[in-house]
N, C-alpha and C positions, 0 to 999 in steps of 0.2 A: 976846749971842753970836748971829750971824747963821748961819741953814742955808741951805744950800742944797738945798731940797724937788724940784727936778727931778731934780737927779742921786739925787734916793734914789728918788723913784717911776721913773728908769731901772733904778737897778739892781734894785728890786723885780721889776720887767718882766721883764727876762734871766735872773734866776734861776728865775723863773716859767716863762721859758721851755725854760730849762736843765732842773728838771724834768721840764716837759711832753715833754721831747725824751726824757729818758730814764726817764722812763714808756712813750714808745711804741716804745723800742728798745726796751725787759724786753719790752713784751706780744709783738713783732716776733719776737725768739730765744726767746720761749715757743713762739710759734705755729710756728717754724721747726723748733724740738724736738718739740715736738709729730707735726708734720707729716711728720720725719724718721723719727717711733716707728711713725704710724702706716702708713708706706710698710711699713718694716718689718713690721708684726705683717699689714698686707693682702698680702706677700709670700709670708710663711710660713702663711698661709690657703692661695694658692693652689700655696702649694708642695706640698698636702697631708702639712703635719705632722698629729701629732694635736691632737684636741681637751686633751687638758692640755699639751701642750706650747705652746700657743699662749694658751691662760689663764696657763701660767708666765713667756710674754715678754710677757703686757698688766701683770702683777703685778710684774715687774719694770722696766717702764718706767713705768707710774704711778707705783712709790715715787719715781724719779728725779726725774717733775714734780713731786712734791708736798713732795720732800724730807723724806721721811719716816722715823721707825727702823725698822715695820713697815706692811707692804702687804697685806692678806688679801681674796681674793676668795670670797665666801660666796654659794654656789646653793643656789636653792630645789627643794629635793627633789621626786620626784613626787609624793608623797601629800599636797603642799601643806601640810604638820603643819610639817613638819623644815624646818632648813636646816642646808647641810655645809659647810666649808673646803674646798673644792678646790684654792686655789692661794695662794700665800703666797712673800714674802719678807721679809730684813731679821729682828729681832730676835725667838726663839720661834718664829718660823713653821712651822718643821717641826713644833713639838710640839702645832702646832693646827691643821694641817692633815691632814684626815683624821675629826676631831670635826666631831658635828652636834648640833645643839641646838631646842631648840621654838621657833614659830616666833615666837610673841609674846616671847623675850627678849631684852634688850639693846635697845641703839643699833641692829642689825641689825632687831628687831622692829618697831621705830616706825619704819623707813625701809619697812618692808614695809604697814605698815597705812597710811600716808600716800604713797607711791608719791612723797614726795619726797627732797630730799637733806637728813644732818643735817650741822650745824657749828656753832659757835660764836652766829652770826647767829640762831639759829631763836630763841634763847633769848628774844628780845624779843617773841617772837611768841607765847609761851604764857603759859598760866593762873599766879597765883603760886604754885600746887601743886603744878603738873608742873615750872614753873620752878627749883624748887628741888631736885627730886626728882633730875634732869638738868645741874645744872650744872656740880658735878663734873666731869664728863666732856666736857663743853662744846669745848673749848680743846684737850684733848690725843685726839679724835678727829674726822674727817671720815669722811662714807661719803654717797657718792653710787649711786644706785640702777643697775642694768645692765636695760633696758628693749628687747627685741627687736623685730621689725614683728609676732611672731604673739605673743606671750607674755612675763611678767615673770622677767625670768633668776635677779636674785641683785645683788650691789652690789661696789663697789670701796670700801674700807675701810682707809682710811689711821691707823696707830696714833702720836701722839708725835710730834712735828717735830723732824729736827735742831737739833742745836745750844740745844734748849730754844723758850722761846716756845708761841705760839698758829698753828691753821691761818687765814688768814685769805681775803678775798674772791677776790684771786686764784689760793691754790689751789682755791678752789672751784670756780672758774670752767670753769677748767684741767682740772680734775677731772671738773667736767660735759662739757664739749665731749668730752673723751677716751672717758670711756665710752662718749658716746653712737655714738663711732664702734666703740667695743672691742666692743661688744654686737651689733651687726652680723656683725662680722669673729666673736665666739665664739657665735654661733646661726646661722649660718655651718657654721661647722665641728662645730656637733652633727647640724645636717641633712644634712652630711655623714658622719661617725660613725653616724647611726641607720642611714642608707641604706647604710654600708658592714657596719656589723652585719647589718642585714637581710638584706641581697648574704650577707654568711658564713653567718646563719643558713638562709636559702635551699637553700645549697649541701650544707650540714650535714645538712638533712631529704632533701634531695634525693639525698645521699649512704646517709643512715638508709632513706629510702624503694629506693632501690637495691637495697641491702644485706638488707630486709626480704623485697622481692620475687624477688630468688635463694634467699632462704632459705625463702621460701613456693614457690616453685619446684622446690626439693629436697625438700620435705618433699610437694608432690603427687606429685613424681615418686616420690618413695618409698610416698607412698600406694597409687598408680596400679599400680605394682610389685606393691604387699601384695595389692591386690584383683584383680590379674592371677593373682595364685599362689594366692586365696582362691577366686578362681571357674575356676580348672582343677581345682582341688582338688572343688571342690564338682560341676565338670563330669562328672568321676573319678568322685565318686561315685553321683551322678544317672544316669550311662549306662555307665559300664563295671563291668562284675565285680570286686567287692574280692578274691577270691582269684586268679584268671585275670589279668585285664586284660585278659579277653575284653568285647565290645560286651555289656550284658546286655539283660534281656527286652525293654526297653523300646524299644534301642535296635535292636538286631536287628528287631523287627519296623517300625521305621520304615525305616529301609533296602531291607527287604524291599518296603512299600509304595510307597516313592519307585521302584526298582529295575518295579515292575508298570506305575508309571505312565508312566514313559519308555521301558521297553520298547512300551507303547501306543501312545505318540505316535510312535516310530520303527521300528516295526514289526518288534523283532528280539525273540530268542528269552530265556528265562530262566530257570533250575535252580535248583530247594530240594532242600539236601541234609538228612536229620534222621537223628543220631549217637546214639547211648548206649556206655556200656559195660559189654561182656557181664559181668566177673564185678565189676563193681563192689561193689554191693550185700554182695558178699561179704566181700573184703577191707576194706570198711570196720567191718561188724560181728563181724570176727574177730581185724581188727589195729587197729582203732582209728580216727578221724576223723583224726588226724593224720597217717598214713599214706594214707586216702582222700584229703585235702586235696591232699597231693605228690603223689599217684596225679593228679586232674584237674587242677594245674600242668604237669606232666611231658605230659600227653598234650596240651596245649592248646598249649605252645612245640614239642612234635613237628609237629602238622598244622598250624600256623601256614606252617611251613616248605612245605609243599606245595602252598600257596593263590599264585596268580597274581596279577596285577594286576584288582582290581575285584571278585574274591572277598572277602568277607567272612566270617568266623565270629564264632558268639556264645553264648551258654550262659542257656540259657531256666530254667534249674533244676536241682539235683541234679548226674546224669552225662547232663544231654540236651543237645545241641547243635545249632545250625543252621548250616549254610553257605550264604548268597546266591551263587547265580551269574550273574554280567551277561553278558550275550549269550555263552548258552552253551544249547546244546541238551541231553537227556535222554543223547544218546549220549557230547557231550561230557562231560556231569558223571559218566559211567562210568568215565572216564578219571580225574578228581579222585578219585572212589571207589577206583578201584584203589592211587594212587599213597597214598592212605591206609593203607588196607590196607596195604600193603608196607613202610610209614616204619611202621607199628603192628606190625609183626610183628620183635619185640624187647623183649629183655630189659629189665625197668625195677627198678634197685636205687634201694630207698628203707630207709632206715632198718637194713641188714643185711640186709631182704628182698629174691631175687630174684625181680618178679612177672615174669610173663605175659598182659597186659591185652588183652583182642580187644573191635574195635566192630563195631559193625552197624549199616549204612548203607541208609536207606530215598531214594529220587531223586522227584523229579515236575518238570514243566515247566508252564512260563506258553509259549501259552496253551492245550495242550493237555490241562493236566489242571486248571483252573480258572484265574480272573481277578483273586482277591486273597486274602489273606493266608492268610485261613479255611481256604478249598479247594485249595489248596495246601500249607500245612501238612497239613492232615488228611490230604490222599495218602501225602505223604512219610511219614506215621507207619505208615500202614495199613503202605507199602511195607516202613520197617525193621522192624517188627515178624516180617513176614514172612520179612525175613534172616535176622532172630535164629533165631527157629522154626527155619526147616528149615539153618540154619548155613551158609550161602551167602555171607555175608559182607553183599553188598548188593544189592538187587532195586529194579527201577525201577517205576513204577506201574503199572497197568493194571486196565481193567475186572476182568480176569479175579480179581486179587487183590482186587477189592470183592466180589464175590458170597462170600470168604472169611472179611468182614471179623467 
């Protein structure tokens, strides 16, 4: 029988060709696919979805290429221990996404300690111990690594091929090119995610710090409040009289001295007035302190009343009283005298009792009867002392009353 050997090594040729041709249309509407996913998934990058939302469309256009039942994308945790399921599709996925496991186990472990991809193909390439250990799993998994420009992300993790079979070179292929662009596009969107956290966190402290500093605000102002009312309080009682509310010793005679030295410097005149009361002594040791106490309340809101502008009284002790006078002369503080006298000539009921309370009023002047505190006080006392005695009411100073003294 004769052949004819041309025409077979033609048609050999043509189907070779025929092949070859679509060989390179598959690789052509891979690459188109491919290329179609990843416009896609670099769309939704810059559309700012989030970060799982955009591992959920790498996880679901990988299983597409790979034609896979399940598609699971697994990151490497921070602690470098762990790794989690982030994103998944296809068969199970929900119930494994979400779980993390250590880092050395699985097909995911030996992708992580060799930083390369596993599939079917590795198996030639190992020892006959690990060969065996792994081959099982050879055929009905791929996972190719997710590899960023700063850091190792996590892997894309194809489980089972449709329809049955093995994964072979060209999903690996496919597999690799894809991620290498997915892993861009998802570190990408975590450096976006950390920076938008940080933006929230930022805003958070900065909100907490707000919040902190009004209420450190409120709580000075309240302080400031307490120690305002802590040091009137304490003012109160450092210089005024706890029964009176008159100026006490302390304060009276600063007044006094301030009072000396401005009349100094401005050359005008100035009256000590020095008070008691005549039956004081009495009615307290007959009716009791508590009635003496109302006795010198009662008399101290009377001659408050008839004090001018720049007059001051003060309560040195006991029933003794001072009145400063600012530029006021000896004749004018006989005036203040008088109109005492006359607001004190009245009945005082205290407790059921009607008293009858009379002062006696001693006067001296700055600067004719001395130049500070001392010798002016002492005047006025010689003087009221002198009221009392001969019951005059009130007597202004003079020598003549020191030859008395």
């Amino acid at each position: 029988m004769h052949m004819n050997y041309n025409n077979t090594s033609t048609e050999e040729r043509i189907q070779a060709l025929k092949s070859k041709v679509e060989t390179l249309e598959k690789s052509l509407l891979d690459r188109e696919i491919e290329s179609a996913m990843m416009i896609e998934v670099a769309e939704a990058v810059n559309s700012g979805l989030s970060l799982q939302k955009i591992m959920d469309l790498t996880a679901h256009h990988a299983q597409k290429l790979i034609q896979s039942e399940s598609l699971l994308i697994p990151v490497l945790d921070e602690n470098c221990e762990t790794y989690t399921y982030k994103a998944g599709c296809g068969e199970n996925a929900e119930e494994i996404v979400g779980e993390s496991l250590p880092l050395d186990f699985g097909v995911c472990g030996w992708v992580w300690k060799n930083k390369r991809p596993w599939w079917k193909g590795v198996l030639d390439e190992l020892e006959e111990n690990e060969r065996n250990l792994w081959e099982k799993e050879a055929g009905s998994i791929i996972m190719v690594p997710l590899e960023g420009k700063n850091h190792f992300l996590g892997g894309l993790s194809g489980i089972n091929k449709i329809g049955g079979g093995e994964f072979d070179k060209r999903d690996l292929d496919i597999l690799v090119l894809f991620a290498h662009k997915s892993a861009i596009a998802i570190e990408n969107a975590q450096l976006f995610e950390n920076l938008n956290n940080a933006r929230k966190q930022a805003e958070t402290y900065q909100q907490e710090l707000s919040t902190l500093n009004k209420e450190l605000e409120k709580r000075i102002e309240k302080r400031t409040h307490e120690l305002q009312v802590m040091n009137k309080k304490l003012e109160k009682i450092a210089l005024f009289d706890s029964l009176t509310g008159l100026a006490n010793r302390s304060l009276i005679l600063n007044r006094l001295e301030v009072g000396i030295e401005n009349s100094k410097n401005e050359k005008k005149s100035l009256s000590v007035i020095m008070m008691d009361l005549n039956k004081f002594k009495y009615i307290n040791d007959t009716m009791g302190h508590d009635v003496g106490d109302e006795v010198l309340k009662q008399t101290s809101e009377i001659i408050q009343k008839t004090l001018t502008d720049g007059d001051t009284i003060g309560r040195l002790g006991g029933d003794e009283f001072v009145l400063v006078l600012l530029n006021k002369s000896d004749s004018e503080a006989e005036l203040v005298a008088k109109n005492i006298l006359n607001a004190m000539d009245k009945v005082l009921i205290i407790s059921g009792h009607e008293l009858s309370v009379g002062v006696s009023l001693g006067i001296s002047s700055f600067p004719k009867n001395g130049a500070d505190n001392a010798s002016l006080l002492k005047c006025a006392d010689v003087a009221m002392y002198s009221a009392k005695h001969s019951n005059t009411g009130w007597r202004v100073y003079s020598d003549k009353l020191k030859k008395h003294e």
